[in-house]
N, C-alpha and C positions, 0 to 999 in steps of 0.2 A: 620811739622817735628816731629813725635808724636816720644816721647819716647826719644827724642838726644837731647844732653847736652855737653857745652863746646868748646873743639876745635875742637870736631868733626863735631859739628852742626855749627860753625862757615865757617868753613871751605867746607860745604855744601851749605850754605845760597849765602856764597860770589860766588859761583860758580851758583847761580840762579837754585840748585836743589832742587826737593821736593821729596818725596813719590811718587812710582811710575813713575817717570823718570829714563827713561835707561843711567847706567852710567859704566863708564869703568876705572877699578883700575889698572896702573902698579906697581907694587910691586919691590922693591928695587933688587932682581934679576932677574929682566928684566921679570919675569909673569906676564900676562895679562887675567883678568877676568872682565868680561862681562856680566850685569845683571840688574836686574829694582831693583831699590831702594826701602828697604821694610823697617816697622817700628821699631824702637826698642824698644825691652822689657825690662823691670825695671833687670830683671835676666842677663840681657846682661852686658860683663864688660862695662865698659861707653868709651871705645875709641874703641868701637867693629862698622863696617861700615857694615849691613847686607844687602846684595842683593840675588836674584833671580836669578839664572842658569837658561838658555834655556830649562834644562833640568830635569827645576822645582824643583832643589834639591836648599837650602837657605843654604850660607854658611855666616860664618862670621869674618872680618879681622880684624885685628887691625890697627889703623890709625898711629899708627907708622911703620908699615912693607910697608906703600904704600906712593911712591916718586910722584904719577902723580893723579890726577884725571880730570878726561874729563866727560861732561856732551852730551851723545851722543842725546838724547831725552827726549822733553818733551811733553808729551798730557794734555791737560788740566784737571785738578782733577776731578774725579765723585764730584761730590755733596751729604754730607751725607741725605742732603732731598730736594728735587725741589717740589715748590708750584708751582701747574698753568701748563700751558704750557712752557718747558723753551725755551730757545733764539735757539735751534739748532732743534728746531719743531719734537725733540727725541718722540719716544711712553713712556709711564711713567708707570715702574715698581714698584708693592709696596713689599716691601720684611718684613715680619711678623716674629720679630725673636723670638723663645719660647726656646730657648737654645739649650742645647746637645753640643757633641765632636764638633759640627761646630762651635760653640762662645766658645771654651774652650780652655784653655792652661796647660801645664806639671807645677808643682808646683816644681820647683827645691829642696827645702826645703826637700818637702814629698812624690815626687815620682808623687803622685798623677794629678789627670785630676781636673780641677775645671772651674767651669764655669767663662770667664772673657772678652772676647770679644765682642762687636756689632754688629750688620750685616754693618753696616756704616764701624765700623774698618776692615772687610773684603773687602769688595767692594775697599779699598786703597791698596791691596795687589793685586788684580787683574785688572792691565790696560786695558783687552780686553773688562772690562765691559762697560767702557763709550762710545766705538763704537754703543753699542746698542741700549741705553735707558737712561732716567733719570730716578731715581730712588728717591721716598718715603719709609723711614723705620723709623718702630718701633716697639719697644723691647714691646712682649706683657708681658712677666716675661723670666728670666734666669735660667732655671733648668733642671736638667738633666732627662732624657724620664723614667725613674723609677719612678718620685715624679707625673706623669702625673695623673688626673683621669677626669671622665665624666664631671665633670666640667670646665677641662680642656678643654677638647673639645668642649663645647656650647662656651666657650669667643673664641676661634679661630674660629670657626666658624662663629659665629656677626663677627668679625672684618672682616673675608674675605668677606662675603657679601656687609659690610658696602663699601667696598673697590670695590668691581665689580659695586655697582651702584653708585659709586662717578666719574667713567668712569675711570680706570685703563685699562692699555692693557694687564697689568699680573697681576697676584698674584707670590709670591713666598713665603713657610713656611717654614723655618729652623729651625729642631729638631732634637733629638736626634733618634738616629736610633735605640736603643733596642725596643722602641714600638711605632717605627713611624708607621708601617701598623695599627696600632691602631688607629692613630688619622687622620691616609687617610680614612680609612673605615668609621667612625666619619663625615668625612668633604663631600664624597662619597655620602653618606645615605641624609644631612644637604642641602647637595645646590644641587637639580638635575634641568637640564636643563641649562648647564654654559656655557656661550658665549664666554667659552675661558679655557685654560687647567689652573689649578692649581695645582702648581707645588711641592711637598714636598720634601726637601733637607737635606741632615746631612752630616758627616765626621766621618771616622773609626777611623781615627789618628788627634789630635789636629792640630790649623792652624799655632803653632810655630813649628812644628814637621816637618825636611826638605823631609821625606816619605807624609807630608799631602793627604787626595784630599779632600779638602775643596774648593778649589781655581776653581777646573776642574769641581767638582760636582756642584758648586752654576752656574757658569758659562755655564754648560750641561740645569741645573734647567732655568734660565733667559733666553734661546735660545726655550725649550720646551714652557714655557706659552706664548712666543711672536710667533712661528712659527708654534708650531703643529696643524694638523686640530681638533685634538679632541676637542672634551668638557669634560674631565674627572677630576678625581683626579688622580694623577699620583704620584709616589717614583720616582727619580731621582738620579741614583747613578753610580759610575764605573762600566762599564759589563768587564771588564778585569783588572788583575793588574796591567797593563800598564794605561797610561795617557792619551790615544787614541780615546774612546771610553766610550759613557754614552750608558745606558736604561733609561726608562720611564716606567715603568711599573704600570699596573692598581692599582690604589691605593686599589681594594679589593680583590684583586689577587696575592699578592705578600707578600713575607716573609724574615725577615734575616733569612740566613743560614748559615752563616758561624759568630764565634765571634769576627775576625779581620782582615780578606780580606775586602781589597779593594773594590771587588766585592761580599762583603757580600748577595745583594739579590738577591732573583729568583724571576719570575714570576710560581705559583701553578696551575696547570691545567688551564691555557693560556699561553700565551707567549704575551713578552712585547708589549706595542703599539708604540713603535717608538726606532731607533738608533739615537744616535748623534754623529757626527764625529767632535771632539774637533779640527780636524788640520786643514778641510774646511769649518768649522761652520756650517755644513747644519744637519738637519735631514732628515732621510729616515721613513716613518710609513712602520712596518713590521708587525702589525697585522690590518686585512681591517675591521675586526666586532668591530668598535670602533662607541661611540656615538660621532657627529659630531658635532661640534659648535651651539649652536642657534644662533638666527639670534638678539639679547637683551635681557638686566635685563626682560623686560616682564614678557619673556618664563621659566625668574627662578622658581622653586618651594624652597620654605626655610622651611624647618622644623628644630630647633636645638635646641629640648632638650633631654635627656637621662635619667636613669631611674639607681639608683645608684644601687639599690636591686637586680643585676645580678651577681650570680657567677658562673664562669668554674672549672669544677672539670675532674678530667684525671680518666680511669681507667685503671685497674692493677690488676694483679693476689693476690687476698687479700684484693681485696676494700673494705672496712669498710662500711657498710649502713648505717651505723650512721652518718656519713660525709649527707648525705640523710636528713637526720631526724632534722640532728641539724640547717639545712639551711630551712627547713619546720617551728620547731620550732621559730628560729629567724623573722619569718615573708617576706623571699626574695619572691620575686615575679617574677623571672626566675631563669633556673639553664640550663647551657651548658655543655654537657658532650663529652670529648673526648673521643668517642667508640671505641673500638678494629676493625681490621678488616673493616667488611663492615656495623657497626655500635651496637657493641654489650656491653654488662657489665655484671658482673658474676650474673649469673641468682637471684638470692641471697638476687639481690637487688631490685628487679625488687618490692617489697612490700613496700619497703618505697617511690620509684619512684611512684609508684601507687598514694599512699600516700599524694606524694607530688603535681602529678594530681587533686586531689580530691578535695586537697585546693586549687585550683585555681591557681597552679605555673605550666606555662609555660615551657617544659621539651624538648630541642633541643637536637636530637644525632646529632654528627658530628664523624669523623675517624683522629687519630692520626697517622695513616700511609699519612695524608696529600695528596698525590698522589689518584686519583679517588676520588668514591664516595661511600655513606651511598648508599646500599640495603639490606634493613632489614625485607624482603621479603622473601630470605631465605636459613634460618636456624630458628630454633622456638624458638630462644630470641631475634630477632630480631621481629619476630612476635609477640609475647607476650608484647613487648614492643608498638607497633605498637597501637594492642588493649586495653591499656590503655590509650593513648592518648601521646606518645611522637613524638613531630614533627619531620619527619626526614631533616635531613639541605643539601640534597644535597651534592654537591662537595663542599662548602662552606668552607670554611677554620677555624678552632675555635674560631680564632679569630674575623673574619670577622664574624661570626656567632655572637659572645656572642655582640659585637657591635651592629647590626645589630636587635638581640634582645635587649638591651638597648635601642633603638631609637623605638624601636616599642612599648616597654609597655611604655613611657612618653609618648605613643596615643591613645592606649585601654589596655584594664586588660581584655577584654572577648577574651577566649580562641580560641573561633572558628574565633573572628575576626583576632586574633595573629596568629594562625594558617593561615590563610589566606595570611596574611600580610609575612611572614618567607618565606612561600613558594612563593612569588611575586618575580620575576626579575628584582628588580628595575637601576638598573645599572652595568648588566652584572655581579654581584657577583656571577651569578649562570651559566655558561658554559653546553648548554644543550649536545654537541657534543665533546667529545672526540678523539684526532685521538695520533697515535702513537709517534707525535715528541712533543706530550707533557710533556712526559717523558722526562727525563734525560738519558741518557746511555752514554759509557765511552769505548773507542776501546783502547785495553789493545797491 
């Protein structure tokens, strides 16, 4: 009964309720609500009884306005961690929690969002889970997707391996969503060849927030690594504001785009590999050029480490070549630039890019119009660029790019072999066919 105290928790226990059991309040003028018993937070008054709405909204009563309580269901509690095979010959999910808005809660106090929940104390908010699976978790650290770096991403990485060859039927990674496409791309490049989808998860709106989708997103996440055909990384998030409806989408493929919908991401020159219908549990794959399961840990390839000496820099009407000079100076050993257009930077600067050529730093255009790709073929700073040695990054996303180069120079420092490697397809990062419903468009 996590978080209840007194006569309320009393008054629950003698009724053989827990967490998670469907219970039904009559209230002293004869309303009836209907809902699964959720846990309560320290912020809550203490005679507050919080349930679940069908309709996913949490509300919360006071135990003196309710004359009746009825205990309509109970299913038996997930388990915050199953060793072994358990008793109901379940497949056994590992959920890897690294925090963000999914483990977080409103800080009544100060407004604020702070990291405070587990994946275990989630898992007791969503019943539908234990139909599924048994479920292993562990909190790899609690912080929010801003404090992430490359080293973040080598320890999530070991662990998710560690976990695919301990025989898991899922992975699932809950983070935060400002730069989750970060640590998919990371995880993407780190384990190819996976005999089974890994699934990356977050939450726009915390899990005590009755707007959440933490609850439908983890839920969307645990149904993708146990049913979808792919082998990929995948983001796993709401595709509509509504409750209805997850994506999958390529974890080197995709972006938030929006800073507080629901449906915050897209899939960038592809389109998602899979729906999930949150009301029939099923998914549909809707994109067919997906990499498909192998057949064992064998057929893994692991590589995960990164290479910290990478920075992206955007350009802009006024870009400074010093910004250039000073990342030269410092000793970085890549630099990802966000080019205008079809991959370009004020001509200007093209001397210190040279520059930074010469010394041995690995120089990727990418385009900040995101949509399409880098042809820097022509217009003659795109060529000029070309002939000093900058690799063009394709359709690649900047992000996916500047990762993509971290995981390359922790392999070689020679240019022609980095080159080499940037321009490789190694897990569909790179979309050689473009067709029109790539796009977005909008019927006004």
């Amino acid at each position: 009964m996590p978080g209840y105290a007194g006569a309320v928790r009393e008054s629950l226990e003698r009724l053989g309720a827990a967490v998670g059991c469907r219970i039904r309040l009559m209230l002293q003028n004869n309303v009836i609500f209907e809902g699964v018993l959720m846990p309560h937070h320290e912020f809550s008054e203490a005679d507050i009884i919080v349930i679940k709405l069908d309709n996913g909204y949490n509300i919360g009563i006071s135990i003196s306005r309710v004359s009746k309580i009825d205990v309509v269901e109970c299913k038996e509690r997930a388990e915050a961690r199953t060793q072994g095979v358990n008793q109901f010959q379940k497949p056994i999910v590992k959920i890897l929690g690294c925090g963000g808005t999914i483990a977080s809660k409103v800080e009544y106090e100060t407004g604020a969002v702070k990291p405070a929940m587990s994946p275990a104390e989630l898992m007791e908010i969503i019943p539908e889970l234990r139909s599924l699976a048994g479920y292993d978790v562990e909190v790899l650290f609690n912080i929010l997707s801003e404090d992430m770096t490359p080293a973040h991403w080598k320890s999530i990485a070991e662990s998710v391996y560690k976990s695919i060859v301990s025989s898991v039927d899922g992975v699932v990674v809950t983070h935060g969503t400002d730069t989750m496409s970060y640590t998919a791309a990371a995880l993407a490049f780190s384990i190819q060849g996976l005999p089974m989808p890994i699934a990356l998860v977050g939450a726009q709106r915390s899990s005590d927030r009755p707007s959440t989708d933490a609850a439908l997103n983890l839920l969307a996440a645990v149904l993708t690594t146990l049913k979808a055909p792919f082998g990929e990384v995948a983001v796993v998030m709401h595709a509509t504001p509504s409750d209805a409806d997850a994506y999958a989408h390529r974890g080197v493929k995709v972006r938030k785009m929006h800073s507080s919908r629901r449906d915050a991401f897209q899939s960038i020159n592809d389109i998602p590999l899979a729906r999930i219908d949150l009301m029939k549990m099923e998914i549909e794959t809707i994109n067919s050029r997906y990499i498909p399961r192998s057949k064992g840990v064998d057929e893994i390839r692991f590589f995960a480490s990164f290479d910290d000496r990478v920075a992206m820099v955007k350009a802009y009407p006024g870009f400074q070549s010093e910004i250039i000079d000073f990342l030269v100076d410092r000793k970085f050993h890549g630099i990802v630039i966000e080019g205008t257009g079809l991959g370009h930077i004020g001509s200007y600067a093209i001397e210190s890019i040279r520059r930074a050529v010469e010394e041995g730093i690995a120089v990727v255009m990418t385009t900040q119009t995101l949509f399409g790709r880098v042809n820097m073929n022509v217009y003659t700073t795109g060529r000029k660029l070309l002939e000093i040695g900058v690799i063009p990054g394709d359709d690649m996303l900047p992000e996916t790019a500047y990762v993509k180069l971290s995981w390359v120079l922790a392999q070689t420092r020679d240019l022609k072999e980095v080159r080499k490697m940037m321009l490789t397809n190694y897990v569909n990062e790179i979309n050689p066919i473009h067709t029109h419903q790539l796009y977005p468009t909008w019927v006004h």
